[in-house]
Structures are given as structure tokens and as C-alpha cells.
C-alpha positions in Angstrom: 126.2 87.8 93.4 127.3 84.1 92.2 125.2 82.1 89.8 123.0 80.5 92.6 121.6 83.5 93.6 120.8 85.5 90.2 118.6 82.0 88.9 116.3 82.4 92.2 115.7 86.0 91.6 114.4 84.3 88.1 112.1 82.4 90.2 114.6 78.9 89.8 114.0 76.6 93.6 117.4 75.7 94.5 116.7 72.1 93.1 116.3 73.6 89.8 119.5 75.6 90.3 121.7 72.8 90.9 120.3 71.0 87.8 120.5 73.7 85.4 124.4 74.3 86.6 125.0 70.8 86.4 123.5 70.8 82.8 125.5 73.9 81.6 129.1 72.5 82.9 128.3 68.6 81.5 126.1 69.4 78.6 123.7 66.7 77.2 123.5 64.0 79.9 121.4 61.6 81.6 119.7 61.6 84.8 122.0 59.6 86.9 125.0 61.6 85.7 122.7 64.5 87.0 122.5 62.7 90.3 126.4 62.0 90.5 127.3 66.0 89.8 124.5 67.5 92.0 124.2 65.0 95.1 120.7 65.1 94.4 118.0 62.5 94.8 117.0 60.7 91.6 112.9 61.5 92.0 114.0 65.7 92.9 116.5 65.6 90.2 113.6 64.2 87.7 111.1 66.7 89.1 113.5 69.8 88.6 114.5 68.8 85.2 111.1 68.2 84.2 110.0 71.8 85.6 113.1 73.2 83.9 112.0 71.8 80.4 108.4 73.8 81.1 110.3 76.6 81.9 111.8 76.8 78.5 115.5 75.9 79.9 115.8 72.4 79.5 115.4 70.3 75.9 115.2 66.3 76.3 115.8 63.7 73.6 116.0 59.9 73.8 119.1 57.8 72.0 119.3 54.0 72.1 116.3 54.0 75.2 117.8 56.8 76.8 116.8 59.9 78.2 119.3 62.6 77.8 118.6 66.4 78.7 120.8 69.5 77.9 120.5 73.2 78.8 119.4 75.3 76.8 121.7 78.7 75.8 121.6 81.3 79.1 120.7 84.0 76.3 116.8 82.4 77.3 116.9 83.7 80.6 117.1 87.4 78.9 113.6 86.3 77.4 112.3 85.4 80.7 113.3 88.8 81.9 111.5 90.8 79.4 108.4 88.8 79.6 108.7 89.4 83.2 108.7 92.8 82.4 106.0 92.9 80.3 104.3 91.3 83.0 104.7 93.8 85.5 104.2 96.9 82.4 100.7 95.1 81.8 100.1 95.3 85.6 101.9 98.7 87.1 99.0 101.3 86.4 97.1 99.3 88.2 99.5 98.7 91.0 100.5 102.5 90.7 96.2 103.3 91.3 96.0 101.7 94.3 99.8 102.9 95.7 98.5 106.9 94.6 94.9 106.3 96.2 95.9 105.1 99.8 99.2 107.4 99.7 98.8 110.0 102.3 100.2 112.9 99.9 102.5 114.9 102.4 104.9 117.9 102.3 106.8 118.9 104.6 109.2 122.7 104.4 111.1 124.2 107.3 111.3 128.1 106.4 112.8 131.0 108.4 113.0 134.9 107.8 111.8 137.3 105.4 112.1 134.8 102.4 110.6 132.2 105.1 107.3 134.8 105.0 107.4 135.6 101.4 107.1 132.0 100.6 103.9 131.2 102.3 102.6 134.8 101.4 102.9 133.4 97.5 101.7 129.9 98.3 98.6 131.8 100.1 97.7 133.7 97.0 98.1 130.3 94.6 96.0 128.2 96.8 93.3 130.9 97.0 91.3 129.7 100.0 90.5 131.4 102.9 92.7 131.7 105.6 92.3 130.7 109.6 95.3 132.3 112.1 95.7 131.9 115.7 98.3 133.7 118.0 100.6 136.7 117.6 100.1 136.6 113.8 100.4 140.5 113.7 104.2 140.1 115.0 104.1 139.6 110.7 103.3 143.6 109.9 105.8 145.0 112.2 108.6 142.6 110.3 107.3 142.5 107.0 105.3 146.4 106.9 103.9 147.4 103.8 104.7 143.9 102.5 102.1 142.6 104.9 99.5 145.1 103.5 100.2 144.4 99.9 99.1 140.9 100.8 96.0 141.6 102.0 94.9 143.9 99.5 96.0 141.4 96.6 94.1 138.4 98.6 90.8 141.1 98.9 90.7 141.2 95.5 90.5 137.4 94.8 88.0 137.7 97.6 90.0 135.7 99.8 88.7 136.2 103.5 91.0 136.1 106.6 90.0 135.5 110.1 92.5 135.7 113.0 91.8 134.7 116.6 94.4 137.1 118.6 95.8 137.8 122.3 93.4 140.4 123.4 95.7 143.4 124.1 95.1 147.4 123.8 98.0 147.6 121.6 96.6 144.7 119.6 93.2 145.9 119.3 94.0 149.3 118.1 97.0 147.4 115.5 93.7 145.7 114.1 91.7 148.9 113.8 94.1 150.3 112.0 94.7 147.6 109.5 91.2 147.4 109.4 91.0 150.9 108.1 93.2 150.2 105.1 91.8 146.7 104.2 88.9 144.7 105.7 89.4 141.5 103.9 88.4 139.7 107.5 87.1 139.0 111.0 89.1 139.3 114.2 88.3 137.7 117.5 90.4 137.7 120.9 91.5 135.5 123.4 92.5 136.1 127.2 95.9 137.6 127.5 97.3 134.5 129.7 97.1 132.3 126.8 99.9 134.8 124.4 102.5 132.9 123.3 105.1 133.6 120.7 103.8 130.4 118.6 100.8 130.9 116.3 99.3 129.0 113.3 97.7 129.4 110.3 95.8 127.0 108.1 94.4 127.3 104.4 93.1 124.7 101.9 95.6 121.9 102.9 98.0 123.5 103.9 99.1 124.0 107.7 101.7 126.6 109.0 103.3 126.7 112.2 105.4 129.8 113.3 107.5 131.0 115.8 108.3 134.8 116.2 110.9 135.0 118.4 114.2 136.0 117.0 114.4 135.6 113.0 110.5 134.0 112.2 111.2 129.7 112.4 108.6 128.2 110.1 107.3 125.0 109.6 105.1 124.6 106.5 102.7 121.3 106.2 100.7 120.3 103.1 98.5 117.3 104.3 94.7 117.8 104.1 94.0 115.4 107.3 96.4 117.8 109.7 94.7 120.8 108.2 91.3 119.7 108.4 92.6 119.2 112.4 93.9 122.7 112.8 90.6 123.9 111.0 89.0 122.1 113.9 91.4 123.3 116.5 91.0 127.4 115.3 86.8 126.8 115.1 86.7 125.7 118.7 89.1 128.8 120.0 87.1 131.3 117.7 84.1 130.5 119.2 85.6 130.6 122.9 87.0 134.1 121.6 85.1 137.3 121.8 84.8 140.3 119.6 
């Protein structure tokens, strides 16, 4: 960056630029000399010097009837800086408040496999709220087995509930009899077999999870209370079009 351009980012017009520089290279002068060096007009040359002496860059001094002005050492543009700074340190909690309170607080994860799983089964248990599923969530128990189980038993005994809207199959409804059997932490409602699809998701406190089971699990994991508080809206109105 040249000269010109660092002394506006200190808040200098470009008036006040060209006198300063002129000031530096001839030292104490007069106005007309100002004039001569800068190309400026007398009146804007008289203005910026004038604003430059407020600014705590200029000095004047009259000799023998005459006005004379000189620049003051560069070092005072350091001072400027750190009362800038103070500035913005006296102001930036405040600034920071009202960034932080309109901030929509967002996460986004892509997760695959069995560590893919094991992650959200840990984040499940550190949120501790209860859990909403639709689709072919139980595609989990055949890959993860006694995994899956542990899971449910540890989220029964923080008396975390589950409830899973699922493709209404034979082989389905017996899988959830079973589990059933050896933990009833939930509820389980189905839906037509027409609507199966290997996509499912689950949402709990603000979190949202989208998977897909074909292949190795793909797994999209979203923390942003507004999208869960949709999916919470989207699994209410398919558990009530569900049937036991």
C-alpha cells in the first residue's frame, strides 16, 4: 500500500492527505507554498490544514505576520491507532451482543459408517432429549446389533423416550416386538408400505439427522433449532397419519 492509502484508512479525506505529505517532505511552510507543492486550492488547502491541526497532526506558529504550519512526527498516527482501538475495545461487547443474538448458531457434520452411528449414538445420550425417527430406522440394529440395544437401554435409564414412525411390514412389526421385549423405552407407529424409502430422519433437542442406508450408512448431522423444530413438525403430522 503507498502512503495515500494507509492515511485514509486513518480516516485522512484525500485533501488532508496531500497536505500532510506536502508538510512532511517541505517541513515548516506557508500556505501558498502548500498550494504550489499540492495543486491545491488556497480555501481547501486552508480547510485541510486547519482539520489536520484538530486532528493532532498539524502545529501552526506565526513569524513576522506569517502563518507557518509543520507536520507533526508520524509516531502520532500510532496514537491515533490505539485510541482507535480503545474505541472499538469500549464498544465490541456490545457489538459482539447483538452479532451472537441475531446469529443463527448452525452446525453442520457429514458422517458415514459405523463411527458415522456411534457418533450420533453419543451425541443422543449428551443432549438427553427425547428422540423422534421416521423411516427404515431399524436398518440401524441389523448393522450396529447389540450396539443398538446398549443404546436404548442406557437412554431408558436417563428416561429418554423414543418414538419411531416405521414402513408397516411383517418383518418390521415382529423386529419391533422383539426389541420391544428387551427394552420398551418408546412408542412405534406405521406407515403404508408404498411410502419405504431407504432415507429416514431423526430429530432430538436441536439437533436434526438425516440418513441414508443404502450401502455404508451416509449421514448428515444438523444442529440448528429452527430446522429441528421443522422436522419435529414434519414427524408429528406423519405420526398422527400413522397407525398402531
Amino acid at each position: 500500500m503507498n502512503p495515500e492509502e494507509v492515511l485514509k484508512e486513518f480516516g485522512l479525506t484525500p485533501t488532508e492527505t496531500k497536505a500532510y505529505l506536502a508538510l512532511l517532505k517541505l517541513g515548516e511552510t506557508t500556505v501558498p507554498e502548500v498550494v504550489r507543492k499540492t495543486g491545491l486550492h488556497k480555501p481547501n488547502a486552508y480547510n485541510a490544514l486547519s482539520s489536520l491541526e484538530k486532528k493532532g497532526l498539524v502545529s501552526q506558529i506565526r513569524k513576522e505576520h506569517k502563518l507557518f504550519y509543520s507536520a507533526l512526527n508520524p509516531e502520532k498516527l500510532f496514537g491515533i491507532l490505539e485510541s482507535k482501538k480503545e474505541d472499538l475495545n469500549s464498544v465490541f461487547p456490545t457489538l459482539k451482543q447483538f452479532y451472537q443474538a441475531k446469529k443463527t448458531k448452525r452446525e453442520v457434520n457429514v458422517l458415514s459408517g459405523m463411527e458415522g452411528l456411534k457418533t450420533i449414538f453419543n451425541d443422543m445420550e449428551n443432549v438427553d432429549k427425547d428422540i423422534f425417527t421416521v423411516g427404515s430406522s431399524l436398518q440401524l440394529f441389523s448393522i450396529m446389533e447389540h450396539r443398538a440395544i446398549q443404546l436404548l437401554k442406557r437412554l431408558k435409564k436417563k428416561n429418554i423416550s423414543v418414538k419411531a414412525a416405521i414402513v408397516d411390514k411383517k418383518e418390521t412389526r415382529e423386529q419391533i416386538s422383539e426389541l420391544q421385549k428387551q427394552v420398551r423405552i418408546g412408542e412405534a407407529r406405521f406407515y403404508e408400505e408404498k411410502y419405504f424409502s431407504p432415507a429416514s430422519f431423526t430429530t432430538y433437542g436441536d439437533r436434526t439427522v438425516l440418513q441414508m442406508w443404502e450401502d455404508e450408512p451416509l449421514i448428515i448431522w444438523i444442529k440448528d433449532e429452527r430446522l429441528a423444530k421443522t422436522f419435529r413438525n414434519y414427524f408429528e403430522m406423519i405420526w398422527k397419519a400413522a397407525k398402531k
